[in-house]
Backbone and ligand atoms as CSV (ligand in chain L), in Angstrom:
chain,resi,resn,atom,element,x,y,z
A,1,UNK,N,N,-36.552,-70.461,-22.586
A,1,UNK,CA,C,-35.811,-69.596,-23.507
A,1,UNK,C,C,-34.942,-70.449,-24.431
A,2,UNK,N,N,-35.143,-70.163,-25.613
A,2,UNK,CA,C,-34.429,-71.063,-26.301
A,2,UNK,C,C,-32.951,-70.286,-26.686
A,3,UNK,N,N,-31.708,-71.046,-26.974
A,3,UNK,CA,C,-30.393,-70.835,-27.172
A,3,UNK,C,C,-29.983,-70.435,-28.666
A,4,UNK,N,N,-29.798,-69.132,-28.793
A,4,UNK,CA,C,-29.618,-69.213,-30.007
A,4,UNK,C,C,-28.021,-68.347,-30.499
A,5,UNK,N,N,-27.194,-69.210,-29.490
A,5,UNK,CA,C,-25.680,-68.735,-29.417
A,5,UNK,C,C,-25.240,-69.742,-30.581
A,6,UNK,N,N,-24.727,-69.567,-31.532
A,6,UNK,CA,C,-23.915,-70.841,-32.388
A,6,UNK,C,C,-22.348,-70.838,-31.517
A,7,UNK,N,N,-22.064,-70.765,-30.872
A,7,UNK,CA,C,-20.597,-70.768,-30.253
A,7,UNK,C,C,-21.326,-71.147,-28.498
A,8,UNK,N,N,-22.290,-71.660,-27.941
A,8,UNK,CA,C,-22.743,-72.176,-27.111
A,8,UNK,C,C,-22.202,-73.320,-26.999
A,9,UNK,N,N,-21.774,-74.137,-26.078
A,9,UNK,CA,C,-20.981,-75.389,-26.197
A,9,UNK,C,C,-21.897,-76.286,-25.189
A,10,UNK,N,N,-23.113,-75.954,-24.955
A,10,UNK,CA,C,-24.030,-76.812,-24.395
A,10,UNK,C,C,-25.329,-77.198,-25.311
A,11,UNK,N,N,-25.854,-76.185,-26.220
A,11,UNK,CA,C,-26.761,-76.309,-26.831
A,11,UNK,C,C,-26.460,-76.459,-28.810
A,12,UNK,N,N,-25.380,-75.854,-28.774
A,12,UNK,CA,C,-25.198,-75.833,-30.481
A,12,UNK,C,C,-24.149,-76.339,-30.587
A,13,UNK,N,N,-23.519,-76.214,-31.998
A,13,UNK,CA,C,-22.596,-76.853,-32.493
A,13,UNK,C,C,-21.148,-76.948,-31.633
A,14,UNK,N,N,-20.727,-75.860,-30.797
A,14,UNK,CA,C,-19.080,-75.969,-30.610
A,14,UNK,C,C,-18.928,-77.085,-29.683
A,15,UNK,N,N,-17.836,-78.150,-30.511
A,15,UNK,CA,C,-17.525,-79.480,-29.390
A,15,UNK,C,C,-16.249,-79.027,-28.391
A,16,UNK,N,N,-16.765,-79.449,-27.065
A,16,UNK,CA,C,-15.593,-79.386,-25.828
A,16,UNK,C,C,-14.442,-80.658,-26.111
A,17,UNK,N,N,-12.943,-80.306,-26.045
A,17,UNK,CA,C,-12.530,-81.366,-25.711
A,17,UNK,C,C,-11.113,-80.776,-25.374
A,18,UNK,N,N,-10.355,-81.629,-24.419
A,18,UNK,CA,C,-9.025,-81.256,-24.324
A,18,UNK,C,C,-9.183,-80.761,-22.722
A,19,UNK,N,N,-8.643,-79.824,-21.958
A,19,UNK,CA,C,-8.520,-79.439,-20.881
A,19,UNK,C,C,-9.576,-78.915,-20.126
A,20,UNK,N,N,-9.583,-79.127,-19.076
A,20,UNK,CA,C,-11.008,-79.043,-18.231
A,20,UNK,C,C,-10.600,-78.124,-17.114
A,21,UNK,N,N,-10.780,-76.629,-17.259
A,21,UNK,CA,C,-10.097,-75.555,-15.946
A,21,UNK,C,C,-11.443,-75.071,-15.167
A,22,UNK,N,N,-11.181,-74.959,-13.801
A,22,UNK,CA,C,-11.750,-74.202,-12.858
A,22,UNK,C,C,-11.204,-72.652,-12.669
A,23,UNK,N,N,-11.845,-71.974,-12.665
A,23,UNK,CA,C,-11.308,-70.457,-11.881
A,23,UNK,C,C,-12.587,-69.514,-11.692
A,24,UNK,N,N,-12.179,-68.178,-11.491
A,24,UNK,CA,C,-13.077,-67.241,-11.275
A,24,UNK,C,C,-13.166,-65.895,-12.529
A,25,UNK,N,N,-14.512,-65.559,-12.025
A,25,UNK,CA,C,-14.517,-64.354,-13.396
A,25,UNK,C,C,-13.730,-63.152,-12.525
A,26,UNK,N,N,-13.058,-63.123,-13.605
A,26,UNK,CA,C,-12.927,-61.433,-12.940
A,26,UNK,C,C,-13.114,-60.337,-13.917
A,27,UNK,N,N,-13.908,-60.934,-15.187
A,27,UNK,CA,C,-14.310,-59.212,-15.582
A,27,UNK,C,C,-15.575,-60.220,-16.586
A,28,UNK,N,N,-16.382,-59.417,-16.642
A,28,UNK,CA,C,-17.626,-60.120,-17.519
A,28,UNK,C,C,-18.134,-58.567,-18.804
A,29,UNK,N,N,-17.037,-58.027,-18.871
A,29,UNK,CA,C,-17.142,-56.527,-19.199
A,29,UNK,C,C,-17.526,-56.851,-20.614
A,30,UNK,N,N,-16.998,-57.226,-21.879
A,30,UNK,CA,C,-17.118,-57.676,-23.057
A,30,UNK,C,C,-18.604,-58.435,-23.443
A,31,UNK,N,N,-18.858,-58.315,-24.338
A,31,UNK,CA,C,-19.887,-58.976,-25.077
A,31,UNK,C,C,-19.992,-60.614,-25.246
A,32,UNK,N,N,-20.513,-61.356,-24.668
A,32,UNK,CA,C,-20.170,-63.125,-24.528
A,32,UNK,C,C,-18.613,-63.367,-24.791
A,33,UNK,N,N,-17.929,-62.476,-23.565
A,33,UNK,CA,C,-16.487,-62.708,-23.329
A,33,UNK,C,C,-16.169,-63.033,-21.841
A,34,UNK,N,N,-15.957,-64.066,-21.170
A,34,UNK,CA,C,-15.524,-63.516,-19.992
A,34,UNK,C,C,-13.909,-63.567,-19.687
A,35,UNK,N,N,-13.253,-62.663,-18.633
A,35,UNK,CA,C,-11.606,-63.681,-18.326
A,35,UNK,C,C,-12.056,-63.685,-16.973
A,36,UNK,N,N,-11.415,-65.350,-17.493
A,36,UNK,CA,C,-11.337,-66.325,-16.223
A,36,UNK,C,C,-9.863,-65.899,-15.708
A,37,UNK,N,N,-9.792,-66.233,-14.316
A,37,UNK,CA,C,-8.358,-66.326,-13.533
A,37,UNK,C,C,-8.676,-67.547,-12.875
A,38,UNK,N,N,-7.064,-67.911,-13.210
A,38,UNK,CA,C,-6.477,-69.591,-12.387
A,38,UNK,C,C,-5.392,-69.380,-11.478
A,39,UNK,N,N,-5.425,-69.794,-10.928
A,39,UNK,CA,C,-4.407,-69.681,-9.840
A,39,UNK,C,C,-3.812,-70.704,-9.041
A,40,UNK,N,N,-2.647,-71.016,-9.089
A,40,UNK,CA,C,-1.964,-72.203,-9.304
A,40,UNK,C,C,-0.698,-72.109,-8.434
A,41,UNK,N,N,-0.298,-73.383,-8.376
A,41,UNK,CA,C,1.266,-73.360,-7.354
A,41,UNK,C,C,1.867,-74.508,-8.220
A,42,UNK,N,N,3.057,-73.920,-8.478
A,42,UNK,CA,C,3.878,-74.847,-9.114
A,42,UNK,C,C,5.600,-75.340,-8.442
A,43,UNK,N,N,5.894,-76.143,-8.577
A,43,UNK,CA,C,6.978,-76.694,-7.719
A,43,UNK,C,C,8.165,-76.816,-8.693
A,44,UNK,N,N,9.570,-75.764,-7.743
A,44,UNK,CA,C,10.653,-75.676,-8.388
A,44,UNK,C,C,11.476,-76.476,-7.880
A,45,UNK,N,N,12.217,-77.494,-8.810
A,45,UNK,CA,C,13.160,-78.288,-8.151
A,45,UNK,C,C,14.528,-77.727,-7.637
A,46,UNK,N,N,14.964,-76.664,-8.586
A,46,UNK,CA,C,15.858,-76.287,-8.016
A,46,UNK,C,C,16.106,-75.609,-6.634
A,47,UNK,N,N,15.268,-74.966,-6.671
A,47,UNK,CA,C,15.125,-74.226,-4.889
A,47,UNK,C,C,14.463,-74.854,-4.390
A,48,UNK,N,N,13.758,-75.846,-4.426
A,48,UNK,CA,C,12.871,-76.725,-3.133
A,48,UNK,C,C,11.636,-75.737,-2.964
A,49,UNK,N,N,10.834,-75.070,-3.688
A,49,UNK,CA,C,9.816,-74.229,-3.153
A,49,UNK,C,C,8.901,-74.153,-4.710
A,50,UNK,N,N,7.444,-73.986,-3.699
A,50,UNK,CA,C,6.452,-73.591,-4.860
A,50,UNK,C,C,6.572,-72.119,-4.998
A,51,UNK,N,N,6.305,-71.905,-6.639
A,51,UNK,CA,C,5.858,-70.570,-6.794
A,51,UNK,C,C,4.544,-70.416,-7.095
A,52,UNK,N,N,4.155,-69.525,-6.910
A,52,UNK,CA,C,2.974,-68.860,-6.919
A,52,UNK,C,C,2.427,-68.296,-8.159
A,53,UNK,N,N,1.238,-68.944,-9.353
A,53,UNK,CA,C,1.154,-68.268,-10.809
A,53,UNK,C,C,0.023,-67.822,-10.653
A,54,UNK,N,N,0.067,-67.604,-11.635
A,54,UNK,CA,C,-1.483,-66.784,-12.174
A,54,UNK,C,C,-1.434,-66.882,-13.330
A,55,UNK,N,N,-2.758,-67.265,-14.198
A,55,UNK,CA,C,-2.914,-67.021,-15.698
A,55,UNK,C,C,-4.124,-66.815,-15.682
A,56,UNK,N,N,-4.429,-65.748,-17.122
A,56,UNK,CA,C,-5.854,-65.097,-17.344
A,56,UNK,C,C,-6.100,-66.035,-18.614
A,57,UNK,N,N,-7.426,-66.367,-18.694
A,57,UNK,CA,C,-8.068,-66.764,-19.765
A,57,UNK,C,C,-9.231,-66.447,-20.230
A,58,UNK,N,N,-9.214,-65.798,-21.359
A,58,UNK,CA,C,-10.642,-65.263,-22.053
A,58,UNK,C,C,-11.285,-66.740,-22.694
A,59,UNK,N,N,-12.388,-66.527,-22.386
A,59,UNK,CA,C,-13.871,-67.514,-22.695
A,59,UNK,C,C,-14.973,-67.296,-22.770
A,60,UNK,N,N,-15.249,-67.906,-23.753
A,60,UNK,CA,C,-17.059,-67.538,-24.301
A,60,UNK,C,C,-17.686,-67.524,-23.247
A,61,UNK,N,N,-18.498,-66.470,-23.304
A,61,UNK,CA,C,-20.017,-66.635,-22.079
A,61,UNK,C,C,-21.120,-66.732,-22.790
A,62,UNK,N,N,-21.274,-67.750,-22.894
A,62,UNK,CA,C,-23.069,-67.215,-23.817
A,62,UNK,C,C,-23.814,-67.292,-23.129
A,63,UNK,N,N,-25.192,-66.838,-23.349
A,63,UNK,CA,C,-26.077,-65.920,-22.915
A,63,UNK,C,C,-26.845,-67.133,-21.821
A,64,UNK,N,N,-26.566,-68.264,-22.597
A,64,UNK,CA,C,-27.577,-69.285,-21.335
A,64,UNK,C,C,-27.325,-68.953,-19.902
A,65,UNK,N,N,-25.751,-69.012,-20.126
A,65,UNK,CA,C,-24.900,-69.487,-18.731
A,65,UNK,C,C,-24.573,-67.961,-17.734
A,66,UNK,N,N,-23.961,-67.079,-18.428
A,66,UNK,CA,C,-24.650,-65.442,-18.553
A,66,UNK,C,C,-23.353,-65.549,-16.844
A,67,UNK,N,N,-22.181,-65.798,-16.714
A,67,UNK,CA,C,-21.538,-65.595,-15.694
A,67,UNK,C,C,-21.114,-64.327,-15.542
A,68,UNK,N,N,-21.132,-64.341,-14.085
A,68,UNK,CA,C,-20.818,-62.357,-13.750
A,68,UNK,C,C,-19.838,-62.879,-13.096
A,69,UNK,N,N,-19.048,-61.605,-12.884
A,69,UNK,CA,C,-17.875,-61.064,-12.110
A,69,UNK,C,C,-17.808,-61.978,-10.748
A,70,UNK,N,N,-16.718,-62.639,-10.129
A,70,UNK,CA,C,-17.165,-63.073,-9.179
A,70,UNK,C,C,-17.509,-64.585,-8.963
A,71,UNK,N,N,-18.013,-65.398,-10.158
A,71,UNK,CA,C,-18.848,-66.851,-9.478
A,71,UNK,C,C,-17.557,-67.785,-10.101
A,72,UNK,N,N,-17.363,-69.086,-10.040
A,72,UNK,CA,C,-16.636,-69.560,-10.190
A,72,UNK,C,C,-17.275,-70.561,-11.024
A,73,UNK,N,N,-16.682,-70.717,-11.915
A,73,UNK,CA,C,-17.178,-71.529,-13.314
A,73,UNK,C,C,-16.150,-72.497,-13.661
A,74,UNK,N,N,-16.638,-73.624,-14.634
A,74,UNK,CA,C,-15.746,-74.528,-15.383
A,74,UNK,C,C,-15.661,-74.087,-16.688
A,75,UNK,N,N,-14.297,-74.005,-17.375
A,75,UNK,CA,C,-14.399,-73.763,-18.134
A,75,UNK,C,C,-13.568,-75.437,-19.392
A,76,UNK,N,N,-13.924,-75.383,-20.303
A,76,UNK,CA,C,-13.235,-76.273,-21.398
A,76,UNK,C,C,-12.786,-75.886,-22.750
A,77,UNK,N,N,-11.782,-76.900,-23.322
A,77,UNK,CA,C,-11.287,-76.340,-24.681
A,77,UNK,C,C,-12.436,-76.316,-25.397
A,78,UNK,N,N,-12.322,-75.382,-26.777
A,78,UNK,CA,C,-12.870,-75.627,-27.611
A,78,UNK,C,C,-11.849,-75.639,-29.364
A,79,UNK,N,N,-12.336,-75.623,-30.208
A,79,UNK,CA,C,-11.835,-74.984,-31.210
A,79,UNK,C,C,-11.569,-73.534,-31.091
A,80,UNK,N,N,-10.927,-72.713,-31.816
A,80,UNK,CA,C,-10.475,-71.787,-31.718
A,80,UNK,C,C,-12.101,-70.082,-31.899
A,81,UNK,N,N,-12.310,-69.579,-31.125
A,81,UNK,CA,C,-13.917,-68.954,-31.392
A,81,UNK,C,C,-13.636,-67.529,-31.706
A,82,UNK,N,N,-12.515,-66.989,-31.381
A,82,UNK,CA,C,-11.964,-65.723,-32.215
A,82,UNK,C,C,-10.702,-65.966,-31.991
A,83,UNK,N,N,-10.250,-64.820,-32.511
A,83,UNK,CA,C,-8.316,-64.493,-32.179
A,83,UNK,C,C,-8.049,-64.447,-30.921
A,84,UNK,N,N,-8.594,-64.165,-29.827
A,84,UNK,CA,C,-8.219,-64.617,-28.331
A,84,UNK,C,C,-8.847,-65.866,-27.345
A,85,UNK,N,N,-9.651,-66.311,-28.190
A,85,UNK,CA,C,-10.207,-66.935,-27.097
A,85,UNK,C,C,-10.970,-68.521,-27.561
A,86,UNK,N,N,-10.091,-69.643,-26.603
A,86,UNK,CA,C,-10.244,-70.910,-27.093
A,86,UNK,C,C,-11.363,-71.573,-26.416
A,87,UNK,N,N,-11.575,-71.178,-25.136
A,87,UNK,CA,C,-12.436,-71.910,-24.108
A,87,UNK,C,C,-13.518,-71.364,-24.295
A,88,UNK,N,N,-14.451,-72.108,-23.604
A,88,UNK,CA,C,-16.157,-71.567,-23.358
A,88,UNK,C,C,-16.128,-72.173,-22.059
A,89,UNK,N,N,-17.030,-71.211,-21.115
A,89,UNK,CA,C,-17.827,-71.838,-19.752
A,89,UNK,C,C,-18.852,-72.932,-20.282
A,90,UNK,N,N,-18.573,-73.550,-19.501
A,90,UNK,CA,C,-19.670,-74.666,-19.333
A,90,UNK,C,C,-20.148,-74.758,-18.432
A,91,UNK,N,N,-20.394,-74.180,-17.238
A,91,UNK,CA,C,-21.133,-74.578,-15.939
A,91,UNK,C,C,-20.662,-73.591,-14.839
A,92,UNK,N,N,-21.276,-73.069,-14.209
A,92,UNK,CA,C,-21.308,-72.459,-13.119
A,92,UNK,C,C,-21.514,-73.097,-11.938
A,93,UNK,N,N,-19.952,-73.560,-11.165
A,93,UNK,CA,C,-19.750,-73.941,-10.154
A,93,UNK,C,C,-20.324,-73.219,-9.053
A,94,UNK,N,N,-20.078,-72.029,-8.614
A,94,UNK,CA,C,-20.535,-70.893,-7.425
A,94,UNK,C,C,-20.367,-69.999,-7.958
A,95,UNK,N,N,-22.103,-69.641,-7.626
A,95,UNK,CA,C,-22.459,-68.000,-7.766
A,95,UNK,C,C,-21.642,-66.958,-6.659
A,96,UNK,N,N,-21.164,-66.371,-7.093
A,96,UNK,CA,C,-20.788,-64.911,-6.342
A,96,UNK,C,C,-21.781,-64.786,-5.143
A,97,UNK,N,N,-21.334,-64.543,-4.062
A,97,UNK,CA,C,-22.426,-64.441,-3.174
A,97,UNK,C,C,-22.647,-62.420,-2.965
L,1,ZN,ZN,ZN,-26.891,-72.289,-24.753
C-alpha cells in the first residue's frame, strides 16, 4: 500500500525533530488525530515529594501507522500540522492487547 499522507513523518515530507515522547492512545476518535496521554512524576523540592501529572497530546495518525485506542506509541516533534497539534506517531511500541 502505498502512503499517500503528506503530513506522514515516515514516508513524506514532515521532518521529526526535537522531543521524543512515549504514552498511550486514549481516543483515536478524530480523523488522522490521535491524543496521546503521558504520565509522569515530578519532584517537589519544597515538600520532599513527587507529584503525580498528566498531560494530553494531540498527534497525527496517519493512515500507515493507523493507532487505536489503547496501544502505546512513540510519538515526535514536528513542525506545527494544524492549530492543535505538533507531534506525529512514529511507531507503535504495543498493540493494545
Ligand atoms: Zn506513511
Amino acid at each position: 500500500m502505498e502512503c499517500i499522507d503528506k503530513k506522514c513523518p515516515i514516508h513524506n515530507g514532515v521532518k521529526t525533530r526535537g522531543a521524543r515522547l512515549e504514552g498511550i492512545v486514549v481516543s483515536d476518535k478524530a480523523k488522522h488525530t490521535a491524543i496521546i496521554e503521558i504520565d509522569y512524576a515530578r519532584f517537589n523540592y519544597k515538600y520532599e515529594r513527587y507529584s503525580r501529572n498528566r498531560s494530553r497530546i494531540p498527534a497525527h495518525n496517519p493512515a500507515c501507522i493507523n493507532a487505536k485506542t489503547g496501544d502505546i506509541v512513540g510519538i515526535s516533534e514536528t513542525r506545527r500540522l494544524s492549530k492543535t497539534k505538533a507531534f506525529a506517531i512514529t511507531d507503535v511500541v504495543k498493540k493494545a492487547a
